[in-house]
C-alpha positions as CSV (number, residue, x, y, z in Angstrom):
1,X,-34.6,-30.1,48.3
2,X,-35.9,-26.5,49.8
3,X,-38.9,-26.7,51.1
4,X,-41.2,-23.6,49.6
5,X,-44.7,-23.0,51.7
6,X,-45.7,-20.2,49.1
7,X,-48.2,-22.3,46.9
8,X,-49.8,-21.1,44.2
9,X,-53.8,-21.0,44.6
10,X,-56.8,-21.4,42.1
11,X,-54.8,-23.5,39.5
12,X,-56.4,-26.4,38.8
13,X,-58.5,-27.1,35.3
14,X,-61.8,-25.4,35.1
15,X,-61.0,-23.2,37.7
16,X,-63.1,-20.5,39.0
17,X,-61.6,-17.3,37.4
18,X,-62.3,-14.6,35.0
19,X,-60.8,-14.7,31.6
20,X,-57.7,-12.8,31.2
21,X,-59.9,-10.3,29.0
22,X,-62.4,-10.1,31.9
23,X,-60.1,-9.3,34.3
24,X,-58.2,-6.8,32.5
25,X,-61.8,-5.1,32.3
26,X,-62.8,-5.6,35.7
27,X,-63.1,-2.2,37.2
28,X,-62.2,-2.9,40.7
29,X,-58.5,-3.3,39.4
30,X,-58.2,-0.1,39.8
31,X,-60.9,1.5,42.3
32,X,-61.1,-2.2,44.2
33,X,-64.1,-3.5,45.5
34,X,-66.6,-1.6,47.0
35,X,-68.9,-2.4,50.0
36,X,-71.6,-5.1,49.3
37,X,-71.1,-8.4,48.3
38,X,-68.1,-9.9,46.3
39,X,-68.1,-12.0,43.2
40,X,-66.4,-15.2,44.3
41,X,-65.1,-15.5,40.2
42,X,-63.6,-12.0,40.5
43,X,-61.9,-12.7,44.1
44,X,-60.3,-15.9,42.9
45,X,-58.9,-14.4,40.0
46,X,-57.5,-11.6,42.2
47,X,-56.0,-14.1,44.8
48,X,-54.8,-16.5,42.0
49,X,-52.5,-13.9,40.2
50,X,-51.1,-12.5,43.6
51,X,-50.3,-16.5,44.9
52,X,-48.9,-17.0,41.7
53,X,-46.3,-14.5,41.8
54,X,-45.6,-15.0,45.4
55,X,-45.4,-18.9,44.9
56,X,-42.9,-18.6,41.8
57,X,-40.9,-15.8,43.8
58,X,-40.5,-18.1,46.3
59,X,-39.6,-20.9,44.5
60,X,-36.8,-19.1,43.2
61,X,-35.6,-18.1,46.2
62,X,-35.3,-22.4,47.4
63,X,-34.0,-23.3,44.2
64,X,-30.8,-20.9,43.9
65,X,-30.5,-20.6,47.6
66,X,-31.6,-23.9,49.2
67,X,-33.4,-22.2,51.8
68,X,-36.7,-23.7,53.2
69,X,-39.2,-20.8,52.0
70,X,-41.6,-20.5,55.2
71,X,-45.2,-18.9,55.6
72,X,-44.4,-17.7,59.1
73,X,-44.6,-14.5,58.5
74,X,-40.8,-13.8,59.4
75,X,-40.0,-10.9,56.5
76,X,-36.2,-11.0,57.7
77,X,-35.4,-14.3,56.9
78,X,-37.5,-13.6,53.5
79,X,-35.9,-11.0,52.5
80,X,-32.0,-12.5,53.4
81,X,-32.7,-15.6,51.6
82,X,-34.1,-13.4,48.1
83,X,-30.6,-11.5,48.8
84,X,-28.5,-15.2,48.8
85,X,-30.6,-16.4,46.1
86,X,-29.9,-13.3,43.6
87,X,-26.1,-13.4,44.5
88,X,-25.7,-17.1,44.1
89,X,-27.6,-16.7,40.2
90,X,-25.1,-14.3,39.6
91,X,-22.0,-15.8,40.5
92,X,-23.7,-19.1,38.6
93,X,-24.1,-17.3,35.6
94,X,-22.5,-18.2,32.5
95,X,-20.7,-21.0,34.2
96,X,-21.3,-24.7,33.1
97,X,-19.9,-28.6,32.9
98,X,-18.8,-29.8,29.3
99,X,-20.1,-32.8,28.1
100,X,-18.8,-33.4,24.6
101,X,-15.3,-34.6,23.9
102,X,-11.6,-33.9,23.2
103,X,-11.3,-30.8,20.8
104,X,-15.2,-30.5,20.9
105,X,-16.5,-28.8,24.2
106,X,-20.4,-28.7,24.4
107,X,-22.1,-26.8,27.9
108,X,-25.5,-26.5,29.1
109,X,-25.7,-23.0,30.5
110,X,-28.8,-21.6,32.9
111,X,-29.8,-19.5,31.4
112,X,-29.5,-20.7,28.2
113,X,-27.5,-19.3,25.5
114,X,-29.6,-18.9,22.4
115,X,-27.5,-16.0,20.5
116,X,-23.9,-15.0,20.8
117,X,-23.3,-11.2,21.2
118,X,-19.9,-9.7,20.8
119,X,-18.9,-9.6,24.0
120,X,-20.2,-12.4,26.1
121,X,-18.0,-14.2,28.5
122,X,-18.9,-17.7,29.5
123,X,-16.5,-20.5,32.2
124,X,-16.7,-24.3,32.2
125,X,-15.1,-26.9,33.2
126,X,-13.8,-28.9,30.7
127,X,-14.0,-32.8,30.5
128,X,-11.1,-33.6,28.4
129,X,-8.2,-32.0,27.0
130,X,-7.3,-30.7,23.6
131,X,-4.8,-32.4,21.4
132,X,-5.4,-29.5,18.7
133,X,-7.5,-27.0,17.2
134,X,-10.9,-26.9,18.8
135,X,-14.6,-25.7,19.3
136,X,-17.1,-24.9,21.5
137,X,-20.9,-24.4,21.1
138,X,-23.1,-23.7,24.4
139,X,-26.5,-24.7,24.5
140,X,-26.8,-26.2,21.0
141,X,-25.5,-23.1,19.0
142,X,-23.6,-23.8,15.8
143,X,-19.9,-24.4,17.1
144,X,-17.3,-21.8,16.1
145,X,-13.7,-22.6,17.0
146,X,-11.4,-22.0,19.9
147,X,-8.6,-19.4,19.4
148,X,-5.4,-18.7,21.8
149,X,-4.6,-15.2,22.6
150,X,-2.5,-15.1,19.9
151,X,-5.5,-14.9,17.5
152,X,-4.8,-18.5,16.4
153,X,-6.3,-22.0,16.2
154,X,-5.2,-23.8,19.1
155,X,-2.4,-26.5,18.9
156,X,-2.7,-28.8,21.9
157,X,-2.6,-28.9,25.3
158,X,-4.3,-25.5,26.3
159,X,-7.2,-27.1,27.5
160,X,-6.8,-29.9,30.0
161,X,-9.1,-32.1,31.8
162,X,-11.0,-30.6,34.7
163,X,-9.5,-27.2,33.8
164,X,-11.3,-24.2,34.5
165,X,-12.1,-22.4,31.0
166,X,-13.5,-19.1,30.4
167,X,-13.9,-18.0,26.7
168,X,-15.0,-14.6,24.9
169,X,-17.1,-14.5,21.8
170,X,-15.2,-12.1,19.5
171,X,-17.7,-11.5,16.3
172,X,-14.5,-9.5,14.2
173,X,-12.2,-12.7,14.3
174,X,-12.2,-15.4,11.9
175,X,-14.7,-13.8,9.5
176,X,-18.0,-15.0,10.9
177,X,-16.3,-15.0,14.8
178,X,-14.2,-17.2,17.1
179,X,-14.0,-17.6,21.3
180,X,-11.0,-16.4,22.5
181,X,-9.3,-18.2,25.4
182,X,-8.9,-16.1,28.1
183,X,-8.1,-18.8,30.8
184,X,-7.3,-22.0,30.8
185,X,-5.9,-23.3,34.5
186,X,-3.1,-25.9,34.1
187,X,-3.3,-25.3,30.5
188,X,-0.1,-24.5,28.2
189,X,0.7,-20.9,27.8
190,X,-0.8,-19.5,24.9
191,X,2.9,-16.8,25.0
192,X,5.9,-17.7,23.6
193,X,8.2,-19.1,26.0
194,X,10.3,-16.1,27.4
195,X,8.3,-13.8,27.0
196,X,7.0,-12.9,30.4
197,X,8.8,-9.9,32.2
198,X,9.6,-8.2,29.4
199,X,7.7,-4.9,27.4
200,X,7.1,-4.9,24.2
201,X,9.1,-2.4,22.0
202,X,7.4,0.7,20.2
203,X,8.6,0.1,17.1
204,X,10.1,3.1,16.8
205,X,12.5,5.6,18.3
206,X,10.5,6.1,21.2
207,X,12.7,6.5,24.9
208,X,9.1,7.1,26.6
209,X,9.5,4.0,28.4
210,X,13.0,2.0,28.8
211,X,11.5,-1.1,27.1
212,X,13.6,-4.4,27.1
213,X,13.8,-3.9,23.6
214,X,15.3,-0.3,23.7
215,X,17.5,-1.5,26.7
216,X,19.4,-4.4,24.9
217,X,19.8,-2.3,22.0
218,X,21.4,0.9,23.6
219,X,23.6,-1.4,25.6
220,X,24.9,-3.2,22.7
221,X,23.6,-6.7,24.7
222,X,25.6,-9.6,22.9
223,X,23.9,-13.2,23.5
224,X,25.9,-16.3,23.1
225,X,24.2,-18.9,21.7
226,X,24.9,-22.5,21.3
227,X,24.0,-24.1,18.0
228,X,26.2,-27.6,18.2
229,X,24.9,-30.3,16.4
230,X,23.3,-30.7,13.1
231,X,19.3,-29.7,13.5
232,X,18.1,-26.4,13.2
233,X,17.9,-23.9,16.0
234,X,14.6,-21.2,16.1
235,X,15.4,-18.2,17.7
236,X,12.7,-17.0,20.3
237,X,11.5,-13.2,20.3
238,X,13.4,-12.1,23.3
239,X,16.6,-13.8,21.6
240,X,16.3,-12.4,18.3
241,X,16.1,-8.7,20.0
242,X,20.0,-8.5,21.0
243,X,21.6,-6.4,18.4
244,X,25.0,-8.7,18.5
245,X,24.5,-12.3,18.7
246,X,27.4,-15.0,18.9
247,X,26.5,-18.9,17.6
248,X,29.2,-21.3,19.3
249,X,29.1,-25.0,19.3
250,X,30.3,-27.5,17.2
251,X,28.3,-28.3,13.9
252,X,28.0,-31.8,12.8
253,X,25.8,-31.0,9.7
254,X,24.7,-27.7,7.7
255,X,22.1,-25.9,9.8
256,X,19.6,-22.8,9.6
257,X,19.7,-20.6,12.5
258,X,15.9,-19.5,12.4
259,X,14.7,-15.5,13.2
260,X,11.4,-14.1,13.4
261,X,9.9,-12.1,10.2
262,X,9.9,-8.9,11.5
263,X,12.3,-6.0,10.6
264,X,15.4,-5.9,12.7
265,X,19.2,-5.8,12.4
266,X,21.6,-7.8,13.9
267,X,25.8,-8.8,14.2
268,X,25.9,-11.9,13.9
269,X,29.2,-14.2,15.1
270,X,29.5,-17.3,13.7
271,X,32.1,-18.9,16.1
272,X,31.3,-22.2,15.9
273,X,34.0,-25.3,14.5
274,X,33.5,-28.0,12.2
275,X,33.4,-27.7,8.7
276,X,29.4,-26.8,7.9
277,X,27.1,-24.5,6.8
278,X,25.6,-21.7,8.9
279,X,22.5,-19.6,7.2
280,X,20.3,-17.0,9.5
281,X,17.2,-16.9,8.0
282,X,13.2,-16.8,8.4
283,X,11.0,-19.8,8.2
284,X,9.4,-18.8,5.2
285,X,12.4,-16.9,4.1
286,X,15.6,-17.1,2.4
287,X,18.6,-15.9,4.4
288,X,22.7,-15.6,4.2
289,X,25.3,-17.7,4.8
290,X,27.7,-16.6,7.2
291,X,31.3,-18.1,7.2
292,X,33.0,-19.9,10.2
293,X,35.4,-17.0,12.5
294,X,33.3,-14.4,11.0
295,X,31.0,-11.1,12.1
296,X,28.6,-10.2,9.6
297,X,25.7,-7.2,9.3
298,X,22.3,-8.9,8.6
299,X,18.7,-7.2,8.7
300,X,15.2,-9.0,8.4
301,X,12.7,-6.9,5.8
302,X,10.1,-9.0,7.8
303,X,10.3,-11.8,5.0
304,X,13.6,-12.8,4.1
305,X,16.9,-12.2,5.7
306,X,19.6,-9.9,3.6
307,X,23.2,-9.1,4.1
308,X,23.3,-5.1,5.4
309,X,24.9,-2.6,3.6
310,X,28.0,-0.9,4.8
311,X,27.7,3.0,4.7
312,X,31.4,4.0,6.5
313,X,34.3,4.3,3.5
314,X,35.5,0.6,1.4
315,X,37.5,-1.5,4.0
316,X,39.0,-3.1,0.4
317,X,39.2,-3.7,-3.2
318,X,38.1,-5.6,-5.7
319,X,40.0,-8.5,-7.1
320,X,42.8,-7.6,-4.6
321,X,44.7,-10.8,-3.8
322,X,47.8,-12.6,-2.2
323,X,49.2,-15.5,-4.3
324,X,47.4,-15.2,-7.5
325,X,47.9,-18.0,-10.1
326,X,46.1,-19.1,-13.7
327,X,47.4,-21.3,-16.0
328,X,45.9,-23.4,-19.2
329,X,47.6,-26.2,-20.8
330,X,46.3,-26.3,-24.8
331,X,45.9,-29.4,-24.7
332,X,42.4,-28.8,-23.1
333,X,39.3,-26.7,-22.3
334,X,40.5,-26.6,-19.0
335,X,41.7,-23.4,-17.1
336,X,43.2,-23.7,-13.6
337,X,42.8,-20.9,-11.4
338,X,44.6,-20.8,-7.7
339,X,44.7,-17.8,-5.0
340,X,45.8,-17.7,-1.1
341,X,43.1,-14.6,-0.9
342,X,40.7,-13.1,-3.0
343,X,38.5,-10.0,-2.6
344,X,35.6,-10.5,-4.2
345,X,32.7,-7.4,-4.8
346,X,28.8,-7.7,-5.2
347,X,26.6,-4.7,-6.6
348,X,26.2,-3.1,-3.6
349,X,29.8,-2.5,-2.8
350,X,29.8,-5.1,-0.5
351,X,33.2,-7.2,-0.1
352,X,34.0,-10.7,0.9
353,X,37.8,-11.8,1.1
354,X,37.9,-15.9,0.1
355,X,40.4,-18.2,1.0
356,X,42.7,-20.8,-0.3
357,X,40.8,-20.7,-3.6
358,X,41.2,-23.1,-6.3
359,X,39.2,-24.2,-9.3
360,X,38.8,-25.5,-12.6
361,X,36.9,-23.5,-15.7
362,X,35.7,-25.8,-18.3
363,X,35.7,-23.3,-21.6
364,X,33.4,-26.0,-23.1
365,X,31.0,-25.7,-19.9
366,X,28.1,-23.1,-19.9
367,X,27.5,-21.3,-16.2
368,X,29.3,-21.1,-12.9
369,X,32.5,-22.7,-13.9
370,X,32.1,-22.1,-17.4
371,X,30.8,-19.4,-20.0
372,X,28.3,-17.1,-18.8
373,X,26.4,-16.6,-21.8
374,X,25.6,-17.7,-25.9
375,X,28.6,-20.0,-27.6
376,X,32.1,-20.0,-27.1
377,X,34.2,-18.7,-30.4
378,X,37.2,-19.0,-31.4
379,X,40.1,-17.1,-31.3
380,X,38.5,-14.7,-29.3
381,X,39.2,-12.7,-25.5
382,X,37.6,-14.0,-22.6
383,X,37.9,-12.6,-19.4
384,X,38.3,-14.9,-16.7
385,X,36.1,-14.0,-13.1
386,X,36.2,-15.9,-10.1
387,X,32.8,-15.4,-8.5
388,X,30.5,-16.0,-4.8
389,X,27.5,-17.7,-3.9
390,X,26.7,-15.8,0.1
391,X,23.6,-18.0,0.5
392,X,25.6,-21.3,0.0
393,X,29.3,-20.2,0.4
394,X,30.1,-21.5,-3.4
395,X,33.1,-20.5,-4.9
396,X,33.2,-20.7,-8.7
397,X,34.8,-19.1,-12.1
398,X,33.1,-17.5,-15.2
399,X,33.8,-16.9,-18.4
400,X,32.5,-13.8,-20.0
401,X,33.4,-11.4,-23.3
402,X,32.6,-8.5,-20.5
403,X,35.5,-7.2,-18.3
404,X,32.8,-5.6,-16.2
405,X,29.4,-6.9,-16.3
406,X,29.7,-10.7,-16.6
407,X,26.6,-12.3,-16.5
408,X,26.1,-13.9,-13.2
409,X,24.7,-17.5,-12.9
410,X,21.5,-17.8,-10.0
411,X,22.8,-16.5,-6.7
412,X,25.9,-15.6,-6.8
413,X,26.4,-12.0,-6.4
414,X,30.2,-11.1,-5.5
415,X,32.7,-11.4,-8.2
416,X,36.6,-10.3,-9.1
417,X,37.8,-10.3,-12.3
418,X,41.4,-12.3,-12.4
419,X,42.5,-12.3,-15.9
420,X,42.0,-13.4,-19.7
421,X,42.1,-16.2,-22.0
422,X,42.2,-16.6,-25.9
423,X,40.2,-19.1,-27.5
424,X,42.8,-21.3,-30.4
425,X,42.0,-20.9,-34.3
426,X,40.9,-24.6,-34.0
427,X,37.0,-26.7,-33.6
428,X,38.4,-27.1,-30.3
429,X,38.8,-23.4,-29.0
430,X,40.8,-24.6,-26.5
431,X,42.4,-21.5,-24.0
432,X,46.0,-21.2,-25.3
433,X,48.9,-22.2,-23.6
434,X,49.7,-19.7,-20.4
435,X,50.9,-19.1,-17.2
436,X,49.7,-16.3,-14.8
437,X,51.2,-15.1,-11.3
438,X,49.3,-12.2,-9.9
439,X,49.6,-9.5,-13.0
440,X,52.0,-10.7,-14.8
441,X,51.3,-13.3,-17.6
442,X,53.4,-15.1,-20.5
443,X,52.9,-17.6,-23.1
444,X,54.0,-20.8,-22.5
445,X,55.3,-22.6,-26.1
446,X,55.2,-26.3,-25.4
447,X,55.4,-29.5,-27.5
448,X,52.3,-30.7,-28.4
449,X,49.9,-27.5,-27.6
450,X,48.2,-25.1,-29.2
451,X,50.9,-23.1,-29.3
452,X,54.0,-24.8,-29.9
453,X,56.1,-21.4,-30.5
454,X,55.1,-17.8,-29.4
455,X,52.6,-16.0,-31.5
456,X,54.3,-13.9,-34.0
457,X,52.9,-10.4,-34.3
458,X,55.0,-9.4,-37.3
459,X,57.8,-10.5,-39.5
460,X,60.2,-9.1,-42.4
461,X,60.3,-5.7,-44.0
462,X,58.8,-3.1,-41.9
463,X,59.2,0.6,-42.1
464,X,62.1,2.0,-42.8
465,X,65.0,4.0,-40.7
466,X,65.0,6.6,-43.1
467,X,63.3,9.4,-42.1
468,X,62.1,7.6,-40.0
469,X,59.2,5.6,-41.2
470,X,57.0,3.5,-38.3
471,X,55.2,0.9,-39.2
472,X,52.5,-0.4,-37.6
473,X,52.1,-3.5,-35.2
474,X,48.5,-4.2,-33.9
475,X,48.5,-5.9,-30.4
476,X,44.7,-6.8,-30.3
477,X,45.1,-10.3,-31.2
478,X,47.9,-11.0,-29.0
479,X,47.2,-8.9,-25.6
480,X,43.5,-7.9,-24.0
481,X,41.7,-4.9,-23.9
482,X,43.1,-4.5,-20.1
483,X,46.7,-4.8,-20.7
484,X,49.0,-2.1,-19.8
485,X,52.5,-3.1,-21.0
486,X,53.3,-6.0,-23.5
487,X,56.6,-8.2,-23.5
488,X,57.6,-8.8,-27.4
489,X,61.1,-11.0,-28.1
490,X,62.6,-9.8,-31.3
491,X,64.8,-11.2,-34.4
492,X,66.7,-9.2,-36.3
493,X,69.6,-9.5,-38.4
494,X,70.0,-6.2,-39.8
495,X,69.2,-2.6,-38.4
496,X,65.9,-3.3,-36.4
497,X,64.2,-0.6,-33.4
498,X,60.8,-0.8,-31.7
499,X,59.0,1.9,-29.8
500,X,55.7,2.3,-28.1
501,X,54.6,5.3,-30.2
502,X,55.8,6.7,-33.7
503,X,57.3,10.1,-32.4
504,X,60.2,8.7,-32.2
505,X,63.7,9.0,-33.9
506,X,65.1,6.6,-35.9
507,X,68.1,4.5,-35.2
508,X,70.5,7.7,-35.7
509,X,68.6,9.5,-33.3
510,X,70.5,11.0,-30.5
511,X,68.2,13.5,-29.3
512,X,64.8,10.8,-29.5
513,X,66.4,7.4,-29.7
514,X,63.8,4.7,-29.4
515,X,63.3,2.5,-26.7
516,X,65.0,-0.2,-28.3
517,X,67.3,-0.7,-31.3
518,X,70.3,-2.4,-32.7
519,X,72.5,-1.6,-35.3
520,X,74.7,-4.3,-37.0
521,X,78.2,-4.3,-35.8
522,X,80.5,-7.5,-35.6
523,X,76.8,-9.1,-35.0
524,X,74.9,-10.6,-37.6
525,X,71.9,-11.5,-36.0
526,X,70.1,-10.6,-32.3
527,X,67.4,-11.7,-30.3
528,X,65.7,-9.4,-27.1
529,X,63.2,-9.6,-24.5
530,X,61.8,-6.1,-24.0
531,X,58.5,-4.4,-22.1
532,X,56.7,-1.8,-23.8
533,X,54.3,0.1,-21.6
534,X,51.0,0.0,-24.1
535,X,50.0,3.5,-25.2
536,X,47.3,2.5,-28.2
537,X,46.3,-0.2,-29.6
538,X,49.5,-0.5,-31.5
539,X,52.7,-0.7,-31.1
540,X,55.6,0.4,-33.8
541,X,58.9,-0.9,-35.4
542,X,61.4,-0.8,-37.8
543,X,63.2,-3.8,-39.2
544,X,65.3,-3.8,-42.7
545,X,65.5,-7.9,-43.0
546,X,63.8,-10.3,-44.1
547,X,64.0,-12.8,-41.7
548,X,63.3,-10.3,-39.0
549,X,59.8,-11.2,-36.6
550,X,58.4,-9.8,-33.3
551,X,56.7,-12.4,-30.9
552,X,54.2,-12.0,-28.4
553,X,55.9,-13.4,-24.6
554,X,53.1,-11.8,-22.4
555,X,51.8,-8.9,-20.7
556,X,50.8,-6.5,-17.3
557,X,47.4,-6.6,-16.9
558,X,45.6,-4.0,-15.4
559,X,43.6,-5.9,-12.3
């Protein structure tokens, strides 16, 4: 220990010294003492208050410098070792050994702290290492907690034993405040990995600076990233700021391809194999589904990620398709529905073309797959749509009474109408019996169905070729509203003729023959297929027998 020389003088108890209220009144304080003969009280009181400060002085200087403090009247060596002893306080200030435990760092500083200001910086040296969030409290103050630069709790491993720490009180964080770590040596990085050596974008349009955010996206970067395997994969900042990203691998399980919240746009490539489910979204988030070999526009709103709009002119059309087939037995509720490729459209005018597509609609079944909405009725139009899921890559059909706003069942947002069904007369309201490639459909009278002949639209008597005299044949019940032409197969055994309007001639006509007519000859009777384009809601005949009918074979709709 420093030795100090300067000692203090006329300390002891009972002492021979004025009061302090004497001596502050003592007039020689400030004239001094004049020529005669002193006052031993007053001298002591003088000499004790100058040894004092000297002596404490002193001792200062042996404590912070450890410099021997010598009365040999050498000022040099004074005055250096006052200079060592003031620079050694200051580099010792605010710096301190913990002695409390993991997660809860307690220091003794000299000074000591005894209020936090905004501002105040203090270093330690910690004596054991976090495994989570954490405090510290110096000299006794209430503890407040450790954040990371990130203004966050901390999670582990920041702080590690022996570590050199230095903290910042910050009074605006955390409601009543929070230190902020501001170094932690051999510590984890408090930054996301990867993202050193690169500047933060404006968020804006800015060019001021080439940022590495403004640089991948006006070079159009592309990162390929593998994804194989069947856990998750979290995008990091610097990944999720290249404008086209490709995912390879192979999958082994459905996965979520995880992006930051914050507003950006992206390509993204889903070029991996195996037969699993790829969704970009946030954490918190929903996101989209993108299918296997394809590119697809996406955008974060900084919650949830959403398939981009598509401003440049329709690439396709609705309900377009390559192999279309429907068909319903009537001896069920069932309807089978088949297509190579579909086009399928959501609200926003957004397409997605779905492949080798092939499903059952249960009439009898409420929601995707079945009616979209109240009770099924009998013999009554419904019009069959096959309809997309984005977020889970569902295909399914719908039945709905609309032929353009079917009511869509939770999350699935593209759709394409394909055709209709009628409901029988029966409890059953079972589809009747038809078959269906692409626009064309027919009846199909089988044994043992619900419809075990073709529907008859009218028989006997009607109009009459003098004059001529139309009469009337509604197609409602037999055709739906979308139908452009209509396939009838007519009996007749004495002068019959069928037209789509009732401007036309009769069966004399030679100017404005109708579409179709017969006149007996060596014939007695006569049976025809014909196609009527639809021009109404009606379409119009003439038949003079009896035993004459018109049946329903199919019709053209209009998809």
């Amino acid at each position: 220990m420093a030795t100090n020389q300067f000692l203090p003088f006329g300390i002891g108890a009972g002492a021979n010294v004025l009061s302090p209220a004497a001596y502050a009144a003592l007039a020689a304080r400030t004239g001094g003492f004049t020529a005669g003969t002193a006052k031993s009280q007053e001298l002591n009181s003088v000499w004790r208050q100058a040894a004092f400060g000297v002596s404490a002085l002193a001792q200062f200087i042996a404590d912070q410098s450890g410099d021997d403090v010598l009365d040999d009247g050498n000022i040099a060596n004074f005055k250096a070792s006052l200079i060592k002893a003031i620079n050694l306080l200051n580099l010792n200030a605010g710096y301190g050994v913990d002695t409390g435990s993991a997660n809860v760092y307690q220091v003794a500083f000299t000074p000591a702290v005894t209020a936090l200001v905004d501002g105040l910086r203090l270093r330690f040296r910690a004596k054991t290492a976090n495994t989570g969030a954490s405090t510290f409290a110096p000299n006794g103050v209430s503890a407040a907690p450790i954040w990371s630069k990130k203004h966050g709790a901390l999670t582990g491993g920041e702080i590690i034993a022996n570590g050199e720490v230095e903290v910042v009180w910050n009074a605006a964080l955390n409601t009543t405040g929070a230190w902020v770590l501001l170094e932690n040596t051999g510590g984890a990085d408090q930054l996301p990995a990867g993202s050193y050596g690169t500047t933060p974008g404006f968020g804006d349009s800015s060019l001021a600076v080439p940022t590495t955010d403004f640089v991948q996206q006006a070079m159009g970067a592309i990162l390929a990233k593998n994804v194989a395997g069947g856990a998750n994969v979290t995008l990091t900042a610097v990944e999720a700021r290249y404008p086209i990203i490709a995912l390879t691998g192979a999958l082994t399980a459905n996965i979520n391809v995880i992006v930051p919240a914050s507003s950006r746009e992206w390509i993204i490539f889903n070029n991996t194999s195996g037969a699993f489910t790829l969704t970009v979204k946030t954490a918190a988030g929903t996101g989209i589904a993108v299918t296997q070999g394809t590119a697809t526009n996406l955008f974060c709103d900084g919650t949830n990620v959403l398939q981009a709009g598509i401003t440049v002119p329709s690439q396709s059309v609705q309900g377009a398709s390559k192999n279309l087939q429907a068909s319903a037995t009537g001896l069920s509720a069932s309807v089978l529905v088949s297509a190579d490729e579909l086009v399928v459209e959501s609200a926003g005018n957004l397409y997605q073309t779905l492949r080798g597509v092939s499903l059952t609609i249960n009439s009898a079944a409420a929601g995707a797959n079945g009616l979209d909405t109240g009770t099924l009725a009998a013999s009554t139009w419904y019009a069959m749509w096959v309809i997309y899921n984005p977020t889970t890559l569902a295909v399914a059909g719908l039945l709905s009474l609309s032929s353009t706003a079917p009511t869509m069942p939770s999350g699935y947002t593209h759709r394409a109408r394909v055709g209709w069904i009628r409901t029988d007369s029966t409890a059953n309201k079972y589809p009747l019996s038809f078959v269906q490639a692409g626009r064309s459909v027919r009846y199909k009278a089988a044994a043992g169905s619900n419809l075990t002949a073709l529907p008859v639209m009218a028989s006997g008597v009607i109009g009459n070729p003098t004059g001529p005299v139309w009469g009337t044949i509604a197609v409602g019940a037999f055709v739906p509203p979308t139908a452009v032409a209509i396939s009838v197969v007519t009996f007749a055994q004495t002068t019959a003729a069928i037209a789509p309007n009732n401007v036309y001639g009769g069966t004399s006509s030679a100017s404005n023959p109708p579409p179709y007519q017969w006149v007996p000859g060596s014939t007695t009777s006569k049976s025809d297929l014909l196609s009527l384009s639809l021009e109404s809601t009606n379409i119009y005949g003439i038949f003079t027998s009896a035993a004459a009918s018109v049946g329903c074979y199919g019709w053209e709709d209009n998809l």
